[in-house]
PyMOL commands that place a pseudoatom at each C-alpha (Angstrom):
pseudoatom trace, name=CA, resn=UNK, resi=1, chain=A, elem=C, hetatm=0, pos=[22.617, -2.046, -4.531]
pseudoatom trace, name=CA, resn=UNK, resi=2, chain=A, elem=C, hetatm=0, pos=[19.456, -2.825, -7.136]
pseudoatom trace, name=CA, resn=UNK, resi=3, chain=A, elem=C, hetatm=0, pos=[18.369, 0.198, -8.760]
pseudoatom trace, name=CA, resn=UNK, resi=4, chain=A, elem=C, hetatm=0, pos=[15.889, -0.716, -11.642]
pseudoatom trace, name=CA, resn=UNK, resi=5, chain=A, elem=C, hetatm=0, pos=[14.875, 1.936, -14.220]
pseudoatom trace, name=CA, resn=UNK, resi=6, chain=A, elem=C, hetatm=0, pos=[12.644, 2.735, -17.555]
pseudoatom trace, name=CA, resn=UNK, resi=7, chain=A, elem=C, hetatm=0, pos=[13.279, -0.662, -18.956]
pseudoatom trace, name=CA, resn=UNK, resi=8, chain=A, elem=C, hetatm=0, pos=[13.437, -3.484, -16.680]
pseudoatom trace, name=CA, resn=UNK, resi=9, chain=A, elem=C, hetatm=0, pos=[9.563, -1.657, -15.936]
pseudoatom trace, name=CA, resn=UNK, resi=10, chain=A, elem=C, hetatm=0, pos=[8.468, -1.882, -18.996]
pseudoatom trace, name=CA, resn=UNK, resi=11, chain=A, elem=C, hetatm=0, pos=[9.351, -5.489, -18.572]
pseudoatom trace, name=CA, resn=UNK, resi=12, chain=A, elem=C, hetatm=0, pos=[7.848, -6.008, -16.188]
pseudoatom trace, name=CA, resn=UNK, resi=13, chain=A, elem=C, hetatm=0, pos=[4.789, -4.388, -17.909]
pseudoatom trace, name=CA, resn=UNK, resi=14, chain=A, elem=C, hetatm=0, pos=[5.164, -6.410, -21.101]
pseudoatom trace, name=CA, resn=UNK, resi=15, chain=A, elem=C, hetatm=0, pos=[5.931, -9.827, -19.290]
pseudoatom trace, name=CA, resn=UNK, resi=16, chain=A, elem=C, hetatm=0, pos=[3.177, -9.360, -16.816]
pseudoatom trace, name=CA, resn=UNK, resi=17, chain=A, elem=C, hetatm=0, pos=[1.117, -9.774, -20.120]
pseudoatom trace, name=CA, resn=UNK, resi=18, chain=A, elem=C, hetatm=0, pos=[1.891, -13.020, -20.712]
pseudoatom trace, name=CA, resn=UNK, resi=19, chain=A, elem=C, hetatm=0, pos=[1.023, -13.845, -17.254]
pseudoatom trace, name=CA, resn=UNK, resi=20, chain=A, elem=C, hetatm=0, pos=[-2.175, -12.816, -17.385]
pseudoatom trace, name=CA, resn=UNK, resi=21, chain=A, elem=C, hetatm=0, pos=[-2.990, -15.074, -20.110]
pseudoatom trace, name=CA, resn=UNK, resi=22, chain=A, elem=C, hetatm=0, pos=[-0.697, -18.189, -19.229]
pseudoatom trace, name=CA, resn=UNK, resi=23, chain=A, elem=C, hetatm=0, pos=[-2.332, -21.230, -19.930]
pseudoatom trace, name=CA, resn=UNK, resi=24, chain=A, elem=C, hetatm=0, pos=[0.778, -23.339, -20.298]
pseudoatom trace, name=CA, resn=UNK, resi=25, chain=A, elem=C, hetatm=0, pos=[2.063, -21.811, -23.626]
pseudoatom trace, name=CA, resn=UNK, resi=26, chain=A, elem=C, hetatm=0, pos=[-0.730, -22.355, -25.792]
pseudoatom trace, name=CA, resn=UNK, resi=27, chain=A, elem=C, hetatm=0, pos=[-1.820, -18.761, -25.674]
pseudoatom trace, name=CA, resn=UNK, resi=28, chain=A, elem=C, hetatm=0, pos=[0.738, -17.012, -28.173]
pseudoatom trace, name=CA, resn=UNK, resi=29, chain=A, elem=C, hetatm=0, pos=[0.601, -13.282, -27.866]
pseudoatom trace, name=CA, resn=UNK, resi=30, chain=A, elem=C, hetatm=0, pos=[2.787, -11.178, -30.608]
pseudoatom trace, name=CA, resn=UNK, resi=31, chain=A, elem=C, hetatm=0, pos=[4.947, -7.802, -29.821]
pseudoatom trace, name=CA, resn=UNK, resi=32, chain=A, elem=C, hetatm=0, pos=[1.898, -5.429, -31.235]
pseudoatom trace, name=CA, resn=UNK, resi=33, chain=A, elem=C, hetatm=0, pos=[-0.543, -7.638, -28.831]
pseudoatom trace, name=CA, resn=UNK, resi=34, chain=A, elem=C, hetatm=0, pos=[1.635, -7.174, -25.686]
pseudoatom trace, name=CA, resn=UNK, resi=35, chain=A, elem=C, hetatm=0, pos=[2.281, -3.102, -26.827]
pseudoatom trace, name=CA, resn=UNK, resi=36, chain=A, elem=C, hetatm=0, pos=[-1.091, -2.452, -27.070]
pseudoatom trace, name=CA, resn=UNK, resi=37, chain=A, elem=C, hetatm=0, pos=[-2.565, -4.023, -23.927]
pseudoatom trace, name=CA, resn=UNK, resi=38, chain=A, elem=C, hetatm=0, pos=[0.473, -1.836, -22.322]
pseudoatom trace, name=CA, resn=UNK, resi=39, chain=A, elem=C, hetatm=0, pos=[0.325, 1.257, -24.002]
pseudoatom trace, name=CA, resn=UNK, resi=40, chain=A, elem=C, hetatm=0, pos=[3.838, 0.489, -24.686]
pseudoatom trace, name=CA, resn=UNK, resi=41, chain=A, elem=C, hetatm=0, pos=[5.704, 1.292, -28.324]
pseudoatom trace, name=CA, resn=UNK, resi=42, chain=A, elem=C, hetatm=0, pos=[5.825, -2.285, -30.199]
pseudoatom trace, name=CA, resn=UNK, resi=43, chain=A, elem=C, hetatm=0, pos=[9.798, -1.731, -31.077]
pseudoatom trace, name=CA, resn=UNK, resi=44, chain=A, elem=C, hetatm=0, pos=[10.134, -1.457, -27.172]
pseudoatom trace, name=CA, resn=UNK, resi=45, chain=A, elem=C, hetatm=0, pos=[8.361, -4.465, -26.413]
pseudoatom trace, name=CA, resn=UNK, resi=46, chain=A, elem=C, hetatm=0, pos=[10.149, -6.257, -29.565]
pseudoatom trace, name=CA, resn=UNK, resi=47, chain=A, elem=C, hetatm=0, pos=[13.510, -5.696, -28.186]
pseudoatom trace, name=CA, resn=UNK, resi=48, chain=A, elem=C, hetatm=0, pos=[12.061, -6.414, -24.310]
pseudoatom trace, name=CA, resn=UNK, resi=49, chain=A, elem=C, hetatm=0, pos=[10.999, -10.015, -25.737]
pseudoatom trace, name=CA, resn=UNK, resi=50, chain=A, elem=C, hetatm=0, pos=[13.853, -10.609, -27.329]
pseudoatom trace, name=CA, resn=UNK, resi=51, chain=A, elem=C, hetatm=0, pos=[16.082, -9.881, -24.307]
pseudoatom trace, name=CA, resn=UNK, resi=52, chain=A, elem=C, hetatm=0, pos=[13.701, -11.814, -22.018]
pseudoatom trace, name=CA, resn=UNK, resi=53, chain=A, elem=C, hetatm=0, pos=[14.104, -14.885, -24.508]
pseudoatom trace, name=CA, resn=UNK, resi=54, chain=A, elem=C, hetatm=0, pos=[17.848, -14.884, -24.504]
pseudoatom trace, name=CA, resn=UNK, resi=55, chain=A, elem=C, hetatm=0, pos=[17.230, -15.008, -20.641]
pseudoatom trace, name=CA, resn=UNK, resi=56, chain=A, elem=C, hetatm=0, pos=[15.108, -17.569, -20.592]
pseudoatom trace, name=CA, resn=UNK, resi=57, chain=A, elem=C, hetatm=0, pos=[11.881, -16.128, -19.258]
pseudoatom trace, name=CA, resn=UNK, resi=58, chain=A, elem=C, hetatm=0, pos=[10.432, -16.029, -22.518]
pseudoatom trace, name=CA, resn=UNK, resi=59, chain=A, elem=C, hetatm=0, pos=[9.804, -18.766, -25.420]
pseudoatom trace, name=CA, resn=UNK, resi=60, chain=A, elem=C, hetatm=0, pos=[8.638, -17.182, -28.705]
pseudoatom trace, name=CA, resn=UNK, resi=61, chain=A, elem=C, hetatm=0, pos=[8.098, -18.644, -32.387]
pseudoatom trace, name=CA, resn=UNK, resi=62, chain=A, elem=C, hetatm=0, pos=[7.770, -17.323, -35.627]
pseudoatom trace, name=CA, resn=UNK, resi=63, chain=A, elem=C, hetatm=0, pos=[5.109, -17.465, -38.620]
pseudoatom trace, name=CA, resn=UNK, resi=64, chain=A, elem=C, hetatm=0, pos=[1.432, -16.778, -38.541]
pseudoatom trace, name=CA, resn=UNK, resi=65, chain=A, elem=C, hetatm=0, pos=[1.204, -19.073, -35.724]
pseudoatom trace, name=CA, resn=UNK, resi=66, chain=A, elem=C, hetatm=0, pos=[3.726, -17.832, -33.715]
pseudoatom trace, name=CA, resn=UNK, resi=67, chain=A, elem=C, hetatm=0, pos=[4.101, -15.156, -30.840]
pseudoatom trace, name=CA, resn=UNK, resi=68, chain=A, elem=C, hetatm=0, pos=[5.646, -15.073, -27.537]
pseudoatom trace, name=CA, resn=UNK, resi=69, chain=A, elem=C, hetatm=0, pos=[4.343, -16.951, -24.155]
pseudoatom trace, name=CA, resn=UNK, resi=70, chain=A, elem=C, hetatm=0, pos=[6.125, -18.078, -20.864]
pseudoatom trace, name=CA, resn=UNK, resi=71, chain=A, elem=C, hetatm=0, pos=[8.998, -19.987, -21.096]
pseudoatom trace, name=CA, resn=UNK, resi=72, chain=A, elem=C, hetatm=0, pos=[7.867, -21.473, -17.731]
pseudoatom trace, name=CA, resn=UNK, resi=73, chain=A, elem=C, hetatm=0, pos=[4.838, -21.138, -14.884]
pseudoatom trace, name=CA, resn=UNK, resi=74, chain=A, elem=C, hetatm=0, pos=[4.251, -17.489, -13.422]
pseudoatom trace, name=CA, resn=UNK, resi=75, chain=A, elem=C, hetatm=0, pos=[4.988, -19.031, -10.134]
pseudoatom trace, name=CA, resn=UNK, resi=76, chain=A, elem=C, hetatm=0, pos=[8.371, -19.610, -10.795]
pseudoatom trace, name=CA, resn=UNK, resi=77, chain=A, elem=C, hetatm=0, pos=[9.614, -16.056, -12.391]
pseudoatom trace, name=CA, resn=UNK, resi=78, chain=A, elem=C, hetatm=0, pos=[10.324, -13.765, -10.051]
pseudoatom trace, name=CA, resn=UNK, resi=79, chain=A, elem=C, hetatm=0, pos=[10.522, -10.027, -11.032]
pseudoatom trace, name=CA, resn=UNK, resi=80, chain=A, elem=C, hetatm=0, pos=[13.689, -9.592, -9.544]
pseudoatom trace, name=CA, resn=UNK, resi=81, chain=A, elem=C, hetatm=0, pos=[15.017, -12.206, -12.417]
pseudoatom trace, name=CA, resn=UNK, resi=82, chain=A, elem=C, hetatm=0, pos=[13.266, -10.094, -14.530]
pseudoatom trace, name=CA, resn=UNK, resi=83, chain=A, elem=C, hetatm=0, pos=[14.738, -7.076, -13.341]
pseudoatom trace, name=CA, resn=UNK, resi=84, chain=A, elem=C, hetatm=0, pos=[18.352, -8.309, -13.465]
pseudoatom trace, name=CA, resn=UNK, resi=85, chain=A, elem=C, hetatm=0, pos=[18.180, -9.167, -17.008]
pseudoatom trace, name=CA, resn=UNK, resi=86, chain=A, elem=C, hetatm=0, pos=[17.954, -5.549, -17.559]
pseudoatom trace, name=CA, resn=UNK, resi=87, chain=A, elem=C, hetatm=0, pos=[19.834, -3.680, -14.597]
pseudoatom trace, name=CA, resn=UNK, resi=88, chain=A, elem=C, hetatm=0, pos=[23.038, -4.350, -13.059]
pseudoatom trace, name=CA, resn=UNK, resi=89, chain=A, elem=C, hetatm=0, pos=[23.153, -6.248, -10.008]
pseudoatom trace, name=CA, resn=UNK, resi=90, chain=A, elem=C, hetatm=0, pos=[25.594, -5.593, -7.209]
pseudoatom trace, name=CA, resn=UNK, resi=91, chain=A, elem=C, hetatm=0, pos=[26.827, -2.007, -7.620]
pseudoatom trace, name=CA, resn=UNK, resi=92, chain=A, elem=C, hetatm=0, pos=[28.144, -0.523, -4.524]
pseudoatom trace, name=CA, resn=UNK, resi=93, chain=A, elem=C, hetatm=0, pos=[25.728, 1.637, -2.607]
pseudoatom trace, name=CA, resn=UNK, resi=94, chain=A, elem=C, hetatm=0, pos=[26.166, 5.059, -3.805]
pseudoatom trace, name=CA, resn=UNK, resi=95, chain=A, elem=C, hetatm=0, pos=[26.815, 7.422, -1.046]
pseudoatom trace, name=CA, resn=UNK, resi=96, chain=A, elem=C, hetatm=0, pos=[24.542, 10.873, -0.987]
pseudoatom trace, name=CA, resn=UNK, resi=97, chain=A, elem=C, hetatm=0, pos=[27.612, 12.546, -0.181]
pseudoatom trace, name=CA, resn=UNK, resi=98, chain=A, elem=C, hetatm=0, pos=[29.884, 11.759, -2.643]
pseudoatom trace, name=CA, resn=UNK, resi=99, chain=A, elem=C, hetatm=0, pos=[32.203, 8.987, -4.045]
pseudoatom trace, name=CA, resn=UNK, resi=100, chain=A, elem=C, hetatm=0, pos=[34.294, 7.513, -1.341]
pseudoatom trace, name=CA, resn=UNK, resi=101, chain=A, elem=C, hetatm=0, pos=[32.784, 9.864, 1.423]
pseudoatom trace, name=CA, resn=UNK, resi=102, chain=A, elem=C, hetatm=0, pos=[31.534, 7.027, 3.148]
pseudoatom trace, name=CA, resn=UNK, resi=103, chain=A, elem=C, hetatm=0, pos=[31.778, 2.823, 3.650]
pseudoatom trace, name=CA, resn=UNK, resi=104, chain=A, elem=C, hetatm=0, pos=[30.211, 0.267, 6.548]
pseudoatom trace, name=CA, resn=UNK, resi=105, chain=A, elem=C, hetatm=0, pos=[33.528, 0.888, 8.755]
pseudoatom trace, name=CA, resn=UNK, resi=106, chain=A, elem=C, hetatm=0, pos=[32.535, 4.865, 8.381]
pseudoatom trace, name=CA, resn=UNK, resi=107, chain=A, elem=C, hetatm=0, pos=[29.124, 5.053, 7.737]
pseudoatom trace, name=CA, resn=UNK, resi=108, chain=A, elem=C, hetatm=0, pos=[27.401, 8.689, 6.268]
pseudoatom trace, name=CA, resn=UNK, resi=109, chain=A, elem=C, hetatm=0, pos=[24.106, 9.256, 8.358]
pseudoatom trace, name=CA, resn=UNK, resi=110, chain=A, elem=C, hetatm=0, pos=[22.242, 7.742, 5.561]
pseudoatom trace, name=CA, resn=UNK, resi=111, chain=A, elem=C, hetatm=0, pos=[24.209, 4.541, 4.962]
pseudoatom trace, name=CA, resn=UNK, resi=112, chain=A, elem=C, hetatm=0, pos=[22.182, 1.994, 6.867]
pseudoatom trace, name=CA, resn=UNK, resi=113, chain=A, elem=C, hetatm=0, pos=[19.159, 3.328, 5.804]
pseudoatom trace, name=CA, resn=UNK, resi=114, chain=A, elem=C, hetatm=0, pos=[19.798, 2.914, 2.319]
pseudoatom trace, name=CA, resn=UNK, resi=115, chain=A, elem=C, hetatm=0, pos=[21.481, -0.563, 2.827]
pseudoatom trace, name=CA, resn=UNK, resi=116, chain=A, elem=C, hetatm=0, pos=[18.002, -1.139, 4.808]
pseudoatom trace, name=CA, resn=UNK, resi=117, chain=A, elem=C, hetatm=0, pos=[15.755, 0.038, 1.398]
pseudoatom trace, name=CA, resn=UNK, resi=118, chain=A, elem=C, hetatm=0, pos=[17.634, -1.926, -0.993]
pseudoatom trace, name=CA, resn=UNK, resi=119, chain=A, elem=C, hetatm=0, pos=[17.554, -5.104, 0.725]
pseudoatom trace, name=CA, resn=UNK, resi=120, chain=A, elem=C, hetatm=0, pos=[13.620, -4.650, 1.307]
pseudoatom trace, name=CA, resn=UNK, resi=121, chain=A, elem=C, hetatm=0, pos=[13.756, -3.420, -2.768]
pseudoatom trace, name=CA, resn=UNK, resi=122, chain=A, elem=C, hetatm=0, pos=[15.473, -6.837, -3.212]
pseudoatom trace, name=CA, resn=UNK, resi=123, chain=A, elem=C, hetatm=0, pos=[13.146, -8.849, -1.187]
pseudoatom trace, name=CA, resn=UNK, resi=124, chain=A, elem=C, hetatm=0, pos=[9.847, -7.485, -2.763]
pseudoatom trace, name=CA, resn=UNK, resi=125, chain=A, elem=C, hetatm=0, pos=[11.292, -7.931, -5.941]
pseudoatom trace, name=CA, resn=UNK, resi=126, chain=A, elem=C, hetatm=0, pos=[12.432, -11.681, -5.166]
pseudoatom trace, name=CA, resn=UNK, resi=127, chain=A, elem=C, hetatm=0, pos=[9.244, -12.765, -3.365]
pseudoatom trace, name=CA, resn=UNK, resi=128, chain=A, elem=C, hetatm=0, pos=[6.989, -11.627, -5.864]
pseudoatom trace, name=CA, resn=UNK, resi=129, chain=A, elem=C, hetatm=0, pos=[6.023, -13.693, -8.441]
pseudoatom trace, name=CA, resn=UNK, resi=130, chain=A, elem=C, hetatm=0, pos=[4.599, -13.311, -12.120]
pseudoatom trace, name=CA, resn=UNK, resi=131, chain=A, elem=C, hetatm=0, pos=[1.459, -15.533, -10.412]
pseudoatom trace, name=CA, resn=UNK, resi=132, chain=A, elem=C, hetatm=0, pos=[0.128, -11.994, -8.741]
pseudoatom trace, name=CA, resn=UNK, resi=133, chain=A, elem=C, hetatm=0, pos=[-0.512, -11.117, -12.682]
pseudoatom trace, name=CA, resn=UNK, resi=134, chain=A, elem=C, hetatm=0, pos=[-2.287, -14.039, -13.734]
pseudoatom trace, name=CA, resn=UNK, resi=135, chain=A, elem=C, hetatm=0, pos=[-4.410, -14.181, -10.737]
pseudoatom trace, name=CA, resn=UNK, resi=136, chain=A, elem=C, hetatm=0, pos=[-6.286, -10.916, -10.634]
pseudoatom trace, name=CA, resn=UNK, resi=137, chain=A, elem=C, hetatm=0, pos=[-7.153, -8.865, -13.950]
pseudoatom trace, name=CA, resn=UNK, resi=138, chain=A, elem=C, hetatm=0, pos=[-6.216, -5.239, -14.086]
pseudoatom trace, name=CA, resn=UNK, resi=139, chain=A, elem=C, hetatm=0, pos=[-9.047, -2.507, -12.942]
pseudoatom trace, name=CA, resn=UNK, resi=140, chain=A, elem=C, hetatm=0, pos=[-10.182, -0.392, -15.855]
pseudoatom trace, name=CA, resn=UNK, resi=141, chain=A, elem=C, hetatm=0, pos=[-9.766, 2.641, -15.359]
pseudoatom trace, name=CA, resn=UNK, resi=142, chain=A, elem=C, hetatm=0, pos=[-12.185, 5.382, -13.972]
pseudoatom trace, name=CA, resn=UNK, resi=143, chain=A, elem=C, hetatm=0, pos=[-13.121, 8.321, -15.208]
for i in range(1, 143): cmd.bond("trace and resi %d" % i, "trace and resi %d" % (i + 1))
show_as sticks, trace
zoom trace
């Protein structure tokens, strides 16, 4: 079962950035650059980077020169790898009904259904690409 939360989103948010501006790892953004686009606290994105780095999603460099970018093409990162860097992948499916109350050889009225969501949860998150974010620029808002 994939459940992803508060911070493998605001991954997703930050690292999106960096998609949107790819050009092959010229473009260098820094934490404050990526926070602000986002509306996102800069210690946040910091520790996001950071994380994303040590998986390998991320390059980043330091100095006056230096800033994060993609450690590889936007067509290649899927957000569920960005997602499992953050969340824990493979729990058991947690039963509405209580610890234990139900398995596939005694199924809970729910059971398939939520097997059925979190394989189409894993599928979304596997076919889509960081390449949707450098393709089309966010709408502005209106007001």
């Amino acid at each position: 079962m994939l459940k992803y939360g508060k911070t493998a989103q605001n991954a997703i948010m930050a690292i999106s950035h960096l998609a949107e501006v790819y050009d092959g790892g010229t473009t260098r953004l820094s934490s404050r650059d990526i926070a602000r686009n986002r509306n996102l606290p800069q210690p946040i994105v910091a520790k996001l980077l950071v994380n994303l780095s040590q998986a390998g999603l991320v390059q980043g460099a330091p100095g006056p020169k230096g800033g994060y970018w993609l450690a590889k093409n936007p067509a290649e990162i899927s957000l569920y790898e960005i997602v499992s860097t953050f969340e824990k992948v493979g729990d058991t499916l947690s039963c509405p009904f209580g610890t234990g109350a139900c398995d596939a050889s005694v199924p809970c009225p729910l059971h398939h259904k939520l097997l059925e969501l979190d394989k189409q949860l894993v599928d979304f998150l596997n076919e889509s690409k960081l390449d949707a974010f450098s393709k089309h620029l966010p709408r502005q808002p209106v007001f």
